[in-house]
C-alpha positions in Angstrom: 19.3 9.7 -13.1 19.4 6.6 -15.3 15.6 5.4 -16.2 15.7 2.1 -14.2 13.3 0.2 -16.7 10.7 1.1 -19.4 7.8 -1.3 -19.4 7.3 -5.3 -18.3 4.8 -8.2 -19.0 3.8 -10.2 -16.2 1.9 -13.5 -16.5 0.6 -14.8 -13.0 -1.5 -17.8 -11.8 -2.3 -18.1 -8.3 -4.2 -20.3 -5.6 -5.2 -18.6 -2.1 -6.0 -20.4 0.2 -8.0 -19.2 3.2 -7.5 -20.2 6.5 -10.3 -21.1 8.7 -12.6 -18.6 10.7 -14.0 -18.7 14.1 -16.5 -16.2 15.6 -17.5 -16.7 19.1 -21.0 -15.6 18.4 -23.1 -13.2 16.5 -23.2 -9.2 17.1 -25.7 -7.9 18.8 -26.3 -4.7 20.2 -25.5 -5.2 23.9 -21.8 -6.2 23.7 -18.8 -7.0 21.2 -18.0 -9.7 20.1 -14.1 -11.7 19.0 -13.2 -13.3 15.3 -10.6 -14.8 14.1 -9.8 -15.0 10.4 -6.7 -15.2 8.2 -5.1 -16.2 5.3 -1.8 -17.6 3.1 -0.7 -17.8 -0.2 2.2 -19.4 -2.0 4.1 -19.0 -5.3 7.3 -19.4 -6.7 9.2 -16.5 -9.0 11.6 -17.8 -11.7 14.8 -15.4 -11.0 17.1 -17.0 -13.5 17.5 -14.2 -16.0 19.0 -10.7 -15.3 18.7 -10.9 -11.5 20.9 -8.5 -10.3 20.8 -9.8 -6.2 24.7 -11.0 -4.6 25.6 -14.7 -4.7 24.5 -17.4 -6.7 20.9 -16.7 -7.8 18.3 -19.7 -7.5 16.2 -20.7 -10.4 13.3 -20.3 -8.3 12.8 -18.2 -5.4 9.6 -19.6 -3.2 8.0 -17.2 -1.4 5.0 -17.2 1.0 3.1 -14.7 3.5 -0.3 -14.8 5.7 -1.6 -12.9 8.4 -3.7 -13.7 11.2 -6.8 -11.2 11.9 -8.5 -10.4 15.6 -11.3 -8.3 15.7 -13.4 -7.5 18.7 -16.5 -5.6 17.9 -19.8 -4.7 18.4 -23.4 -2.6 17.7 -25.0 0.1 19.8 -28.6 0.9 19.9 -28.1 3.4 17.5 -26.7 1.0 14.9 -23.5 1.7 15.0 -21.0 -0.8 14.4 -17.9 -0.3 16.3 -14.7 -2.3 17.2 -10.7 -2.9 16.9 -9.0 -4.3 14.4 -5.1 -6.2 15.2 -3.4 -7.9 12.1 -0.4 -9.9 12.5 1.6 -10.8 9.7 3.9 -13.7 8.8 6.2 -13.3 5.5 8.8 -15.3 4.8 10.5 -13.1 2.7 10.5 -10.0 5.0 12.3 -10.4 8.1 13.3 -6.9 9.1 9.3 -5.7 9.7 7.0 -4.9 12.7 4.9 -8.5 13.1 2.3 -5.9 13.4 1.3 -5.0 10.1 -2.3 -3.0 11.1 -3.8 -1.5 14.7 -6.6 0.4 14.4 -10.2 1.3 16.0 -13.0 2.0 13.8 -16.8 2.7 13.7 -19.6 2.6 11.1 -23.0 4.4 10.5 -25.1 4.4 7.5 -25.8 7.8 8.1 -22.6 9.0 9.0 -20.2 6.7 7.2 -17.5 5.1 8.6 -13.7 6.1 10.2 -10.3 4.4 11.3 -8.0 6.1 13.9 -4.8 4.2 14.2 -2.0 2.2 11.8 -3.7 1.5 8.8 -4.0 2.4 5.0 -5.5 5.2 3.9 -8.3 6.4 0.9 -5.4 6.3 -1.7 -4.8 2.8 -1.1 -8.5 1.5 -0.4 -10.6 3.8 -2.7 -8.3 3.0 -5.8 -8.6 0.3 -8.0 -6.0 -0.5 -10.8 -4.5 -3.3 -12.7 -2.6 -5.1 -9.6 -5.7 -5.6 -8.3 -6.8 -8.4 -10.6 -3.9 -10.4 -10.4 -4.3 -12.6 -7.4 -1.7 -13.7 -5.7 0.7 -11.4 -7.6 -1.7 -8.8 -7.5 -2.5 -5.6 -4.9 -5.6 -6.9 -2.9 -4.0 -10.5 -2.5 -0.6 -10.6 -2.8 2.5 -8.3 -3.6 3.4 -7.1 -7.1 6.4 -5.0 -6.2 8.4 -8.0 -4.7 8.2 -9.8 -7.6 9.3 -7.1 -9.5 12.4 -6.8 -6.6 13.1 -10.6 -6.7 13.4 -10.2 -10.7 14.7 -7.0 -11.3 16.3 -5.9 -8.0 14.8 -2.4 -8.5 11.9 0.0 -6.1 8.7 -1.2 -8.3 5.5 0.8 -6.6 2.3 1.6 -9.6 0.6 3.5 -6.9 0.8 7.2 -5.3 0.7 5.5 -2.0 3.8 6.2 0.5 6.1 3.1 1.3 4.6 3.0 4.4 0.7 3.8 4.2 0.1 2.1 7.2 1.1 4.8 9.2 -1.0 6.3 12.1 -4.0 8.4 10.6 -7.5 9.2 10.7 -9.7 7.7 7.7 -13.2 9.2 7.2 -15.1 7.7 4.2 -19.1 8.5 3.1 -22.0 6.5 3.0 -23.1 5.8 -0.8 -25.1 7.9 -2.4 -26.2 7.2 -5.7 -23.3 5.1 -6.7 -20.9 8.0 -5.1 -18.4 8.0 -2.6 -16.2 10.6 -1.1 -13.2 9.8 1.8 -10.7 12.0 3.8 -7.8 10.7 5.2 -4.9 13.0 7.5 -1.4 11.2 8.5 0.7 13.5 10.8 4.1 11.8 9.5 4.5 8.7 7.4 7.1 7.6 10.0 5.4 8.1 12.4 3.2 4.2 14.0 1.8 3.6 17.1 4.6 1.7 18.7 8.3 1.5 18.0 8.9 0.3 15.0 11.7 -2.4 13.7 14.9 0.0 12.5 14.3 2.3 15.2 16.5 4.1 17.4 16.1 6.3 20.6 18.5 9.6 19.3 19.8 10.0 23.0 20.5 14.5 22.5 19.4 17.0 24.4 16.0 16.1 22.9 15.8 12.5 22.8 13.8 11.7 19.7 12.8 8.3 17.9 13.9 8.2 14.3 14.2 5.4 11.8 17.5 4.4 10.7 17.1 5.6 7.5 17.8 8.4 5.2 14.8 7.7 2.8 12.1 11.1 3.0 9.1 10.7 4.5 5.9 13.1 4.4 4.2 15.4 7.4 1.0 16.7 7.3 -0.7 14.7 4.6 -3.8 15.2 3.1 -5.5 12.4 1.0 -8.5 12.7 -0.3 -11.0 10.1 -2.9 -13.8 10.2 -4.7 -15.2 6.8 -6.3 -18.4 5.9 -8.4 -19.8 2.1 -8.5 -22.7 1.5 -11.3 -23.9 -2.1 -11.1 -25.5 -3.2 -14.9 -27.2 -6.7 -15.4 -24.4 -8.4 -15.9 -21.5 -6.0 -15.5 -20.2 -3.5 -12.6 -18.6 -0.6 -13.5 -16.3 1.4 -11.5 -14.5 4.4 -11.9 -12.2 6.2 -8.8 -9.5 9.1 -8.5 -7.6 9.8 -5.6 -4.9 12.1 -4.7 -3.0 13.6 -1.3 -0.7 16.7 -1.0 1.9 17.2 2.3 5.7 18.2 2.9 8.6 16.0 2.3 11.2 15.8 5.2 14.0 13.5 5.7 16.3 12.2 9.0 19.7 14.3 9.3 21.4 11.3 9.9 25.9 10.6 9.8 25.6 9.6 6.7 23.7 12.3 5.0 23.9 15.1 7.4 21.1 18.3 7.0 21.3 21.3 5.0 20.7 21.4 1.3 21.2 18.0 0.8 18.3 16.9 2.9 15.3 19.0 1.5 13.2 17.4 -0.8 10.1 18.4 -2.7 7.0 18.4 -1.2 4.6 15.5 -1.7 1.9 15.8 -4.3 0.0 13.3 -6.1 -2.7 11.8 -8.1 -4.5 8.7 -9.6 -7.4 7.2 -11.8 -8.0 4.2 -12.4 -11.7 2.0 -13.3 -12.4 -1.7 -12.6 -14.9 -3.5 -15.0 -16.8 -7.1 -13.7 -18.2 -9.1 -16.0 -19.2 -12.5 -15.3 -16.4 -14.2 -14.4 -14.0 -11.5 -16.1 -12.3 -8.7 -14.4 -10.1 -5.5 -16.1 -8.6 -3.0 -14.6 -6.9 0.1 -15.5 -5.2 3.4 -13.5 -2.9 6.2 -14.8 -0.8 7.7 -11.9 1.3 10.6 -11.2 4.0 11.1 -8.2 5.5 14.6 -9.7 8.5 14.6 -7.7 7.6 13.7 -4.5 10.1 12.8 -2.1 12.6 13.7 -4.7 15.8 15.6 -3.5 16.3 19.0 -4.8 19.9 19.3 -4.8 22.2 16.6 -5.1 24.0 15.2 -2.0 28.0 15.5 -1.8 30.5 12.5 -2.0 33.8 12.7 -0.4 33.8 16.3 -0.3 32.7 17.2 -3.6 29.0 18.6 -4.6 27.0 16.3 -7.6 25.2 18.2 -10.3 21.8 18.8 -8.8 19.7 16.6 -10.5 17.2 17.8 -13.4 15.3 14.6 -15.4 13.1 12.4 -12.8 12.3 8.8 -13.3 9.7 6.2 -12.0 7.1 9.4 -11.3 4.4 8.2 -13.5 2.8 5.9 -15.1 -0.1 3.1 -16.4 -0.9 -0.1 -15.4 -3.6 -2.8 -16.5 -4.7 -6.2 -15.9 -7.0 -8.2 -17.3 -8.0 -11.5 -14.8 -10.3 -14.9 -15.0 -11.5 -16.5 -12.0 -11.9 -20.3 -12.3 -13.4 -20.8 -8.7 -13.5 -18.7 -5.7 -9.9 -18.5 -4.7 -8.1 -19.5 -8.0 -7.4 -17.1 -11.0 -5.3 -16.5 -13.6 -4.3 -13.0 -14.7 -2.1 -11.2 -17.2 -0.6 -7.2 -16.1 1.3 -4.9 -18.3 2.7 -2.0 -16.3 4.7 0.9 -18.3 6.7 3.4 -15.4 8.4 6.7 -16.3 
């Protein structure tokens, strides 16, 4: 396998702008209550050098996304906070996705913690802070790194252990803080699998009729993620240091175009990350090494037109470090500057 890229330097401004929020009233402990919230954010990606996309490439590509939240919720006697949680999402420049980006129920204790059951992410995406995260817009927690990197570069750009689709169904159990401390669990019976039928899915009408994606891309069973983060708040800095990893099998859809056997067995899924994130003032860096192994890698090679490929034996885009260093002006506006180097 060819390395696809060695390192890049992104530069990103960005303006969010939140939309307005309506609660109907204020929790209390004999009923829920429903809120409405959401946001959107703009920017524009020069794509005018080395795009590899078909057709004539635009100088600038605009692109824009938001979601709308509803929550119902409410507090028992006992002080638990509990609720659902329906996002829906609006991105121009994915048209081919379920509207329905999260789905979830959840509940919250300060002595017991707090869990999700349903389509959302899990601790390897919410307990880990890295670079992406202090870019705004262009960033993890506000916007979408990897599709600038695909509008630029036209290649799979992902600085995180996290499967393409961590919004699968799972259970999510995270601690209460102690002492700066925090340990969370997470357990996703397939990466495929959602709580509703999903955009690019079929009904396999056999003698077992089965839903499937129409896709040949591997997928993970059985996974176990697992985080352990520490926060340490200093007079005028916050420090914060987290590593998170998971572990599951790799399977993939026997499908006309790459039918089972040897060809579709992959390796199994098995991963890790560190990263920290550093306040001060109005200055935030961030920092995470990560490594994929070979997760969802084919072990043998798959056959064209009859003949067997060499099985391969170098991997690429398994590992690597990303950092970001970002200002904020005024709540909602930032400027940041990433360097991300992939192997």
């Amino acid at each position: 396998m060819k390395k696809i890229f060695k390192s890049m330097l992104f530069v990103g401004a960005s303006l969010t702008a939140l939309a307005c929020s309506a609660d109907e009233g204020r929790a209390v402990t004999s009923g829920p209550t429903l809120s409405f919230g959401g946001s959107v954010t703009g920017y524009g990606v020069g794509t005018n050098q080395k795009v590899r996309i078909q057709g004539n490439a635009p100088a600038v590509n605009f692109v824009s996304k938001g979601n709308l939240v509803m929550s119902v919720g409410g507090q028992a006697t006992n002080g638990m906070t509990y609720g659902a949680v329906g996002v829906v999402q609006f991105d121009r420049a994915k048209t081919g996705i379920d509207r329905i980006s999260e789905a979830y129920v959840y509940g919250n204790h300060d002595m017991l913690g707090s869990f999700k059951l349903g389509d959302t992410e899990g601790v390897v995406s919410n307990m880990m802070y890295s670079g992406t995260d202090v870019l705004g817009g262009l960033g993890g927690s506000a916007g979408d790194l990897d599709k600038l990197i695909n509008l630029t570069r036209a290649v799979d750009f992902r600085p995180s252990i996290a499967p393409r689709n961590d919004k699968a169904t799972k259970l999510v159990w995270v601690s209460p803080e102690y002492k700066g401390f925090q340990i969370g669990l997470d357990f996703t019976p397939s990466t495929k699998l959602r709580g509703r039928e999903g955009r690019g899915s079929t009904l396999n009408n056999g003698a077992t009729p089965t839903m499937r994606n129409n896709s040949i891309a591997p997928y993970s069973t059985n996974l176990l993620g697992g985080g352990i983060s520490y926060n340490k708040a200093f007079q005028k800095c916050n420090f914060g240091l987290y590593v998170v990893g998971h572990t599951g099998k790799s399977r993939g859809d026997a499908i006309a175009a790459n039918s089972g056997g040897s060809q579709n067995t992959y390796h199994d899924t098995k991963a890790w990350q560190v990263g920290t994130l550093v306040d001060y003032q109005n200055w935030q860096f961030a920092a995470s090494y990560f490594d994929r192994k070979k997760s969802w890698i084919r072990k043998q090679a798959a056959t064209v037109d009859g003949v067997a490929q060499t099985n391969p034996t170098s991997y690429t885009n398994t590992k690597g470090v990303d950092l970001g260093i970002g200002y904020d002006f005024a709540r909602n506006a930032n400027l940041g500057v990433g360097y991300t180097h992939i192997s």
